[in-house]
C-alpha positions in Angstrom: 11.9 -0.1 50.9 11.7 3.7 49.3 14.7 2.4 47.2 13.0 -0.5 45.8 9.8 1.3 44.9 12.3 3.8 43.0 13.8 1.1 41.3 10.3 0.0 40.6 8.9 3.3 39.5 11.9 3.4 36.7 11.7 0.4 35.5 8.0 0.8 34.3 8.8 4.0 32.8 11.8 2.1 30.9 9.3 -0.1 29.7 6.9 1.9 28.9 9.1 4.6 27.1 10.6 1.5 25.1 7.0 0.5 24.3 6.1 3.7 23.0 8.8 4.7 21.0 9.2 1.3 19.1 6.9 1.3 17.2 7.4 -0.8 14.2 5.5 -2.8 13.2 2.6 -0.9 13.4 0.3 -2.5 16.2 -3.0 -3.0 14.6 -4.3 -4.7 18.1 -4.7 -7.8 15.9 -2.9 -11.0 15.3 -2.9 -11.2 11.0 0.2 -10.4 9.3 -0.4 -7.5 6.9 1.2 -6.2 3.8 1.1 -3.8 0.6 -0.1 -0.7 2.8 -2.5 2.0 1.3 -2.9 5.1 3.1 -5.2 7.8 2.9 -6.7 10.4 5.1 -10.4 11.3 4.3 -12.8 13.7 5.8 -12.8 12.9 8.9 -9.0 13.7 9.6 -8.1 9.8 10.2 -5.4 7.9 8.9 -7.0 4.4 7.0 -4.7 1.9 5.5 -5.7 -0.4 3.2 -3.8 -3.7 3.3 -3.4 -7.0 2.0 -3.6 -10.3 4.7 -0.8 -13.2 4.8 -2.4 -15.6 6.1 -0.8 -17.8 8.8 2.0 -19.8 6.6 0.4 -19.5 3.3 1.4 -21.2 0.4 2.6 -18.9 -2.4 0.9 -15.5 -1.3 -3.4 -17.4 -1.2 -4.3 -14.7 -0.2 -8.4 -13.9 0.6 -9.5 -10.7 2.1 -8.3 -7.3 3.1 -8.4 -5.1 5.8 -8.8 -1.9 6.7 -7.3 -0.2 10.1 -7.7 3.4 11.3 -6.2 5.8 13.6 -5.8 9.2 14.9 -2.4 9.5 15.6 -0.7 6.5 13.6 0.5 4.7 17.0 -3.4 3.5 18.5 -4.9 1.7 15.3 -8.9 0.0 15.3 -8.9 -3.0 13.3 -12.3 -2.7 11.2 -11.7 -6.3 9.8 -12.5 -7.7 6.2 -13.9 -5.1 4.1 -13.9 -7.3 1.1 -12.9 -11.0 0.4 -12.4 -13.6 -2.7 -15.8 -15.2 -1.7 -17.6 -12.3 -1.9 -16.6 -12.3 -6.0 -18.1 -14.3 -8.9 -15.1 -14.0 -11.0 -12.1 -15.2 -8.7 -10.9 -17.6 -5.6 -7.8 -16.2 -4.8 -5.2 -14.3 -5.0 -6.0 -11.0 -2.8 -2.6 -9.0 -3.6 -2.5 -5.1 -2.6 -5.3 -2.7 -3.1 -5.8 0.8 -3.5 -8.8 3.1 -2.6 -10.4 6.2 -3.9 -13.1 8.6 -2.6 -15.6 10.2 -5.8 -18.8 10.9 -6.0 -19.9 11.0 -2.3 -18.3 6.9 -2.7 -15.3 4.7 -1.5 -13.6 3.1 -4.4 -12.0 -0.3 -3.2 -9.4 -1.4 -6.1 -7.9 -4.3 -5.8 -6.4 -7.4 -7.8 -7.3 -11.0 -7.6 -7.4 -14.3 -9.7 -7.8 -17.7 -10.1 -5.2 -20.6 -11.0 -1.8 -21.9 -10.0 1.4 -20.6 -10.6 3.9 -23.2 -11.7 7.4 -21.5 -10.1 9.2 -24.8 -11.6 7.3 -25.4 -14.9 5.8 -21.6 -15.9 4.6 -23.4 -19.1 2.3 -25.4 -16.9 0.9 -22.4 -14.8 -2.9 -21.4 -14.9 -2.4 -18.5 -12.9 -4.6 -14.8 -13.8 -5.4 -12.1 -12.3 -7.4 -9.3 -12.9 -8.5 -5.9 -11.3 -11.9 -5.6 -9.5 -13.6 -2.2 -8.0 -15.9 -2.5 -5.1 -18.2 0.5 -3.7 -19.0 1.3 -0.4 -21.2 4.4 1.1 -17.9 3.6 4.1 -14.3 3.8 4.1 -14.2 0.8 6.1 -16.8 -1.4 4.0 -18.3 -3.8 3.7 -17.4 -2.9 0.0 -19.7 -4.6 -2.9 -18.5 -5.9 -6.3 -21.1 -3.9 -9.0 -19.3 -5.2 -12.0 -19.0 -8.9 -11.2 -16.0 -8.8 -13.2 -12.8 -7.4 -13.7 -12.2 -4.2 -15.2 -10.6 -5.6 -18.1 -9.3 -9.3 -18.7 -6.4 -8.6 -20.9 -3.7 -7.9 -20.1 -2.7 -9.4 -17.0 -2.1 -6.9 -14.0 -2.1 -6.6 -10.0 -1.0 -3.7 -7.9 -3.3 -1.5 -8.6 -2.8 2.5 -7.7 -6.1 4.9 -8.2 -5.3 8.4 -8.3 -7.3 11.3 -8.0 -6.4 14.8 -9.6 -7.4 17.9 -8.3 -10.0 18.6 -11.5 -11.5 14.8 -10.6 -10.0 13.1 -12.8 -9.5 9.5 -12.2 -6.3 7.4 -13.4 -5.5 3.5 -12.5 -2.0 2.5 -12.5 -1.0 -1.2 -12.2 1.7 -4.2 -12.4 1.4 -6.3 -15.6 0.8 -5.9 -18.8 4.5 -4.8 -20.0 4.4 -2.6 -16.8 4.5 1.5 -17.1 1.0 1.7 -18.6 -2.0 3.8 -17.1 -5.6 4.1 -18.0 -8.5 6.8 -17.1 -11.0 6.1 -15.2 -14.7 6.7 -16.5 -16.7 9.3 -14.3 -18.7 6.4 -12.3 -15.4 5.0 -11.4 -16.6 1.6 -13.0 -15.0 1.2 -16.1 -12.1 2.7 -18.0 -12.2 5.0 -20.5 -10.0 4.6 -23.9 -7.0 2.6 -24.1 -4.3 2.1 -22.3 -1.2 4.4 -22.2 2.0 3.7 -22.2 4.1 5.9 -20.3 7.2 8.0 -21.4 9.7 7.0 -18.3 12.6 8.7 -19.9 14.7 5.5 -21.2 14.5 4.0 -17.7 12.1 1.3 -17.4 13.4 -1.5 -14.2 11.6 -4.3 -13.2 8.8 -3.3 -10.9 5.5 -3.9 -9.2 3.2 -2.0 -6.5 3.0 2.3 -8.6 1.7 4.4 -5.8 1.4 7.9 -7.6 0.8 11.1 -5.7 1.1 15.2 -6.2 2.6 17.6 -3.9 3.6 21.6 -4.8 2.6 20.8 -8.5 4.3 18.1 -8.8 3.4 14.3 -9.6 5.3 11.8 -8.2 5.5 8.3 -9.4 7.0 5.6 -7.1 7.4 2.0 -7.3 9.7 -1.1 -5.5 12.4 -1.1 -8.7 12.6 -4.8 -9.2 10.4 -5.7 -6.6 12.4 -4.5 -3.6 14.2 -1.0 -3.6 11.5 1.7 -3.3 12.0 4.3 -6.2 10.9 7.3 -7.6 10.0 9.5 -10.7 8.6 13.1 -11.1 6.6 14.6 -13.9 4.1 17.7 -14.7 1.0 15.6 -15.2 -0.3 12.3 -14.0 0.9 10.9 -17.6 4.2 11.8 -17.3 6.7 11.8 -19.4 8.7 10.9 -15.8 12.4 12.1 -15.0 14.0 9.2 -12.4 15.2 10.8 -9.5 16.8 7.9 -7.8 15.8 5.6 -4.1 13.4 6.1 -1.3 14.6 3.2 0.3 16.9 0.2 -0.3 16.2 -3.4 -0.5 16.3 -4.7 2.4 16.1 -8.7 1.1 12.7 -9.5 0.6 10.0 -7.5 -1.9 8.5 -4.0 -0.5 5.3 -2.4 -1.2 4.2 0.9 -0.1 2.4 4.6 -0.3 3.2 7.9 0.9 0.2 9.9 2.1 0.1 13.6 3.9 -1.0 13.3 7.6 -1.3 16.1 9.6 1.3 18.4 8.1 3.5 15.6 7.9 4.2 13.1 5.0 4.5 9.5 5.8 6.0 6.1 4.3 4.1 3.0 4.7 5.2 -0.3 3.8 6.1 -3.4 4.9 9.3 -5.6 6.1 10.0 -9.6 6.6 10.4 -10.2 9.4 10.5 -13.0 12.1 7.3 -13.4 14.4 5.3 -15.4 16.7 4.1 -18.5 14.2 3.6 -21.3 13.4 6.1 -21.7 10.9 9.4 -21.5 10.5 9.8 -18.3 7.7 9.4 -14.3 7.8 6.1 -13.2 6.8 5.3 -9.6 6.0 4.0 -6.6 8.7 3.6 -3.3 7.8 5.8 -0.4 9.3 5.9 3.6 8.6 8.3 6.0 8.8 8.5 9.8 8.0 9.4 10.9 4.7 11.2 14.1 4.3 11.4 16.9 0.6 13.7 18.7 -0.1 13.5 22.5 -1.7 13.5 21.7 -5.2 10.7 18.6 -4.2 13.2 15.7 -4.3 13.0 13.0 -2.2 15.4 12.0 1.2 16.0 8.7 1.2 14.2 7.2 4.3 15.9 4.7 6.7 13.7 1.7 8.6 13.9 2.5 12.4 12.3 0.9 15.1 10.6 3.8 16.8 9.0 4.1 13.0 6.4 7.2 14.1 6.0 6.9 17.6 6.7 10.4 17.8 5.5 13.2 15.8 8.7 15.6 14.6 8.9 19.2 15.0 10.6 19.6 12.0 8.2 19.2 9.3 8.9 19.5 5.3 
């Protein structure tokens, strides 16, 4: 009998340690299928990701609302639901790709892209398709945000993906998808508009296919990243939010289908979001995206270690911290 309780005993502690150390996909205690993670920590010490929402066997990413989760230690998440959807805007019905967000002003900033239309994938002369970039406000980080605009920012040109970033003087830059791709804009101080035209940016003869910017600063240094044609996460670094950029090579390698992803300080430690394809309980027969993490390590000179996908993701927070 004392044997079998032993046997007992260790096999809950198997399963449990297997539970806790594997940790990817994130568990967001909720049953949607998320992509295109944003990450930022605000004042409150928390880790909130913004993401996009596949819904159950969509056709051609219809996509309607996005959610934000939250969590203290990046393995127990809350699920705060919708903090914005395509019904709440005037101007579009579809099409709710990856946002950003931003905090100014004693505000959240909710950037994100949507649209109206069909893409033809067989006929692109026939496709209706646009989408545009929308900023919503909210006195939360978790919503509900509002649209003040009740438009786009701009109509032309075409762009997704966007990437707000915030300078330590408070200056405010959007980077985006579309467009020709590479291009930036300032933000205007109320965060509603831009301000000038946009820039094209000097990326040092190298200019791949891309989508999804995420641009961030650490010792000085401004890094611009991006999945280089859609699926191997890349990187460039510069000496001001406009470049000119110096490509310093891969994050992480394609692992099949596109990637999308930030990289955001958390407790001393710098993290990797972004999401995989991968096989679930559905309905349908097909991968659909879920966001992962994984820790992201410098090197002296502020380059970049290229980051594996593991399981145990950040189940465990290391003691060796760069």
């Amino acid at each position: 009998m004392r044997q079998i309780k032993i046997q007992t005993i260790l096999l809950f502690l198997v399963a449990n340690a297997s539970i806790s150390f594997a940790q990817n996909p994130l568990n967001f205690n909720s049953n949607i299928k998320t992509a295109d993670p944003s990450g930022h920590v605000w004042q409150d010490g928390k880790m909130y990701l913004y993401t996009s929402h596949d819904e159950e066997c969509q056709p051609d990413f219809f996509m309607k609302d996005w959610h934000v989760f939250s969590s203290s230690d990046l393995v127990n998440w809350t699920d705060h639901g919708p903090c914005l959807s395509v019904d709440d805007l005037s101007w579009a019905d579809n099409y709710a790709w990856a946002p950003d967000c931003a905090y100014k002003n004693g505000k959240y900033y909710f950037c994100f892209p949507a649209g109206t239309g069909v893409k033809d994938r067989v006929n692109p002369e026939k496709s209706t398709k646009w989408m545009g970039i929308g900023i919503a406000v909210s006195d939360s980080p978790t919503g509900p945000f509002t649209d003040p605009i009740g438009g786009p920012l701009w109509t032309d040109p075409y762009a997704n993906d966007p990437c707000l970033f915030i300078d330590d003087d408070g200056s405010a830059y959007v980077y985006f998808h579309g467009g020709g791709d590479y291009l930036v804009a300032e933000m205007a101080d109320d965060m509603l508009s831009i301000k000038g035209d946009f820039y094209k940016m000097d990326m040092g003869g190298y200019e791949p296919k891309m989508e999804g910017p995420w641009v961030f600063k650490r010792n000085g240094i401004y890094y611009f990243t991006m999945p280089e044609n859609n699926r191997t996460l890349s990187y460039y670094t510069g000496e001001s939010p406009k470049g000119p950029w110096k490509y310093q090579g891969v994050i992480m390698q394609s692992e099949g289908g596109n990637n999308h992803h930030s990289i955001v300080e958390f407790k001393g430690q710098w993290i990797l979001f972004y999401h995989r394809w991968l096989h679930s309980n559905s309905t349908c027969e097909k991968t659909q995206r879920q966001v992962c993490a994984e820790y992201l390590y410098f090197n002296a000179d502020g380059t970049i270690q290229e980051v594996k996908r593991t399981e145990a993701g950040v189940s465990k927070m290391p003691t060796d911290k760069k």
